[in-house]
C-alpha positions as a Python dict, from the first residue, in 0.01 Angstrom:
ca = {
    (1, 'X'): (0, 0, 0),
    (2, 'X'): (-166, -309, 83),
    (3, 'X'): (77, -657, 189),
    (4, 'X'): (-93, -965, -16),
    (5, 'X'): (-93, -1305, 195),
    (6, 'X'): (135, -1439, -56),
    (7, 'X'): (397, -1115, 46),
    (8, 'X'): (351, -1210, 402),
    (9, 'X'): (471, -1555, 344),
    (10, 'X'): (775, -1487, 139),
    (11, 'X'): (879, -1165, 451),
    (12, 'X'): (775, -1455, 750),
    (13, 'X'): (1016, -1731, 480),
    (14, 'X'): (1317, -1442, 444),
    (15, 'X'): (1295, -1344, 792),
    (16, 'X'): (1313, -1725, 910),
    (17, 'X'): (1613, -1836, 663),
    (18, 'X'): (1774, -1520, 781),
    (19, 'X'): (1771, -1612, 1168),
    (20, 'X'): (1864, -1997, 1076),
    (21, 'X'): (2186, -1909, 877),
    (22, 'X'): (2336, -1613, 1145),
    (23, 'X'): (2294, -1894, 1384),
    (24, 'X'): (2464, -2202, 1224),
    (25, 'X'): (2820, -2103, 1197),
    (26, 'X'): (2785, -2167, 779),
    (27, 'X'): (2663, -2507, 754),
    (28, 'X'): (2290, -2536, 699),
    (29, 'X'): (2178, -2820, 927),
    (30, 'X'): (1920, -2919, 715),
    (31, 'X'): (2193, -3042, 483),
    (32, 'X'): (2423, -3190, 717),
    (33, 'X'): (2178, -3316, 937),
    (34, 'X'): (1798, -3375, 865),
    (35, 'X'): (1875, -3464, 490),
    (36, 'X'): (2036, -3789, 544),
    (37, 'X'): (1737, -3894, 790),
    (38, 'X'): (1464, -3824, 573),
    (39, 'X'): (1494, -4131, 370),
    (40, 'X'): (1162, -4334, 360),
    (41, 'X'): (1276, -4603, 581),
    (42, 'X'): (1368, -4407, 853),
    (43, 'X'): (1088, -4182, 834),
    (44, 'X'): (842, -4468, 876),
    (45, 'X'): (1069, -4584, 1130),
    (46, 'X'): (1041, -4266, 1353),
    (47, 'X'): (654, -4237, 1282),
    (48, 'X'): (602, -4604, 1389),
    (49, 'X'): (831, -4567, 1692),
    (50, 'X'): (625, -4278, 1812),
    (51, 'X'): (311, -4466, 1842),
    (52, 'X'): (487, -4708, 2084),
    (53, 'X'): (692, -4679, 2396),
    (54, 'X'): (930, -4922, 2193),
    (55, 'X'): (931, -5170, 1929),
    (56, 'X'): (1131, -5482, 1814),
    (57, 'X'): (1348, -5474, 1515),
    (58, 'X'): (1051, -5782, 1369),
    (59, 'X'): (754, -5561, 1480),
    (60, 'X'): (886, -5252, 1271),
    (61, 'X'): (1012, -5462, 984),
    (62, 'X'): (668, -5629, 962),
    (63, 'X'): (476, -5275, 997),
    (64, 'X'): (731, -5077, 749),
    (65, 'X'): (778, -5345, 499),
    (66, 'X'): (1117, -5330, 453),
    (67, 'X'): (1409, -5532, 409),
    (68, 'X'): (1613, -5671, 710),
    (69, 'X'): (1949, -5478, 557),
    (70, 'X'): (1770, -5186, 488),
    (71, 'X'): (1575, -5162, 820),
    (72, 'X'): (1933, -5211, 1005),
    (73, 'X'): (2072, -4911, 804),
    (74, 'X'): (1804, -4680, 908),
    (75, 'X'): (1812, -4765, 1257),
    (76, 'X'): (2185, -4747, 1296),
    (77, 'X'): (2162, -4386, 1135),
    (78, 'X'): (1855, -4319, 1348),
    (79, 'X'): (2074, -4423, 1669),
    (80, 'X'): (2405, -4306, 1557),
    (81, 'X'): (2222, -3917, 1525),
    (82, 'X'): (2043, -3939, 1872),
    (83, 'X'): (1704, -4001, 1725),
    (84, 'X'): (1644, -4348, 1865),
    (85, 'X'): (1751, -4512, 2144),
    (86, 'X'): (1877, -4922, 2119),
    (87, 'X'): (1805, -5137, 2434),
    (88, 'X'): (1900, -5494, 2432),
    (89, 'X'): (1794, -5735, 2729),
    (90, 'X'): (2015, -5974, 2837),
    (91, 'X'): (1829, -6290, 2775),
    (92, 'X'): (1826, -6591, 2519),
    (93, 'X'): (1741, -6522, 2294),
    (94, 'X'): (1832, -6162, 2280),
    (95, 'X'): (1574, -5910, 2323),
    (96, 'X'): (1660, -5574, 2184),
    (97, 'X'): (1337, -5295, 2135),
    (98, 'X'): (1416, -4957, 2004),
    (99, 'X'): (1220, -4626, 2103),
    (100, 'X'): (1220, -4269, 2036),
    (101, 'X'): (1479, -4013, 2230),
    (102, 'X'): (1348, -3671, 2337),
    (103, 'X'): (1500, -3552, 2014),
    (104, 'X'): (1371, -3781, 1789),
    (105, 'X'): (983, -3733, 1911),
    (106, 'X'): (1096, -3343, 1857),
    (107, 'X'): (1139, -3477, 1534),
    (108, 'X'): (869, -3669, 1459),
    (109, 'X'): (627, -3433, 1529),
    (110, 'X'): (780, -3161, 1288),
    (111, 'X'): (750, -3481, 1012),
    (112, 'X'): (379, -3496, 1140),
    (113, 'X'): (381, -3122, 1049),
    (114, 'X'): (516, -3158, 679),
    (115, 'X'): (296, -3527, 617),
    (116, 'X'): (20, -3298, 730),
    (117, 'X'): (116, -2998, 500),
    (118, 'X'): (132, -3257, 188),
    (119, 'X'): (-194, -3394, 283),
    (120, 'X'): (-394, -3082, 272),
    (121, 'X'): (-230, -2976, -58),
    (122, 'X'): (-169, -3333, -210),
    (123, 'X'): (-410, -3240, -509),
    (124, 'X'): (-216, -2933, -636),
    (125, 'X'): (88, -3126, -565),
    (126, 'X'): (-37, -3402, -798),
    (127, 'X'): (-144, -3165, -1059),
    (128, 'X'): (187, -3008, -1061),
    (129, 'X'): (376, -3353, -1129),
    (130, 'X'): (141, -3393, -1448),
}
């Protein structure tokens, strides 16, 4: 009998889900976790702090577009999970520049991943949504 590529996904996909749920005491960290971080703010937040050894709150509001409110919710969520790190000079005026943790470039480069993974199949994602 001959395994189809398609078959080979869906045994590599069981076999992956498998492993991730014996390991995670019964909550699913994508849920609890990731979720709640992959809002659009603070995903353009993450990408634009990785192309930068830091950035001020102005600088990232001006390159994400985004509301003052709304930045300061992403970034609190992005600092309060260990995905960004908050310095603040002590100056006047205050200086504060945010950068990426070891754990948030970990995580940035797994959104690279997907952003690349929608790129190379955004036209039978967009004939899907028809």
């Amino acid at each position: 009998m001959r395994v189809t590529n398609n078959e080979n996904q869906n045994i590599n996909i069981k076999k992956r889900v498998e492993k991730i749920f014996k390991t995670t005491l019964a909550l699913c960290p994508i849920r609890d976790i990731v979720s709640p971080l992959l809002d659009k703010w603070s995903v353009s937040a993450l990408l634009y702090l990785g192309c930068s050894e830091s950035l001020r709150f102005n600088e990232l509001k001006e390159m994400i577009g985004v509301s003052p409110r709304m930045l300061t919710v992403s970034l609190k969520k992005l600092e309060r999970n260990g995905f960004i790190k908050r310095r603040i000079y002590k100056q006047i005026p205050p200086k504060v520049e945010y950068s990426l943790t070891a754990l948030g470039k970990g995580f940035a480069l797994q959104i690279l991943n997907l952003a690349e993974w929608v790129n190379s199949n955004v036209k039978e994602i967009a004939r899907i949504k028809k």
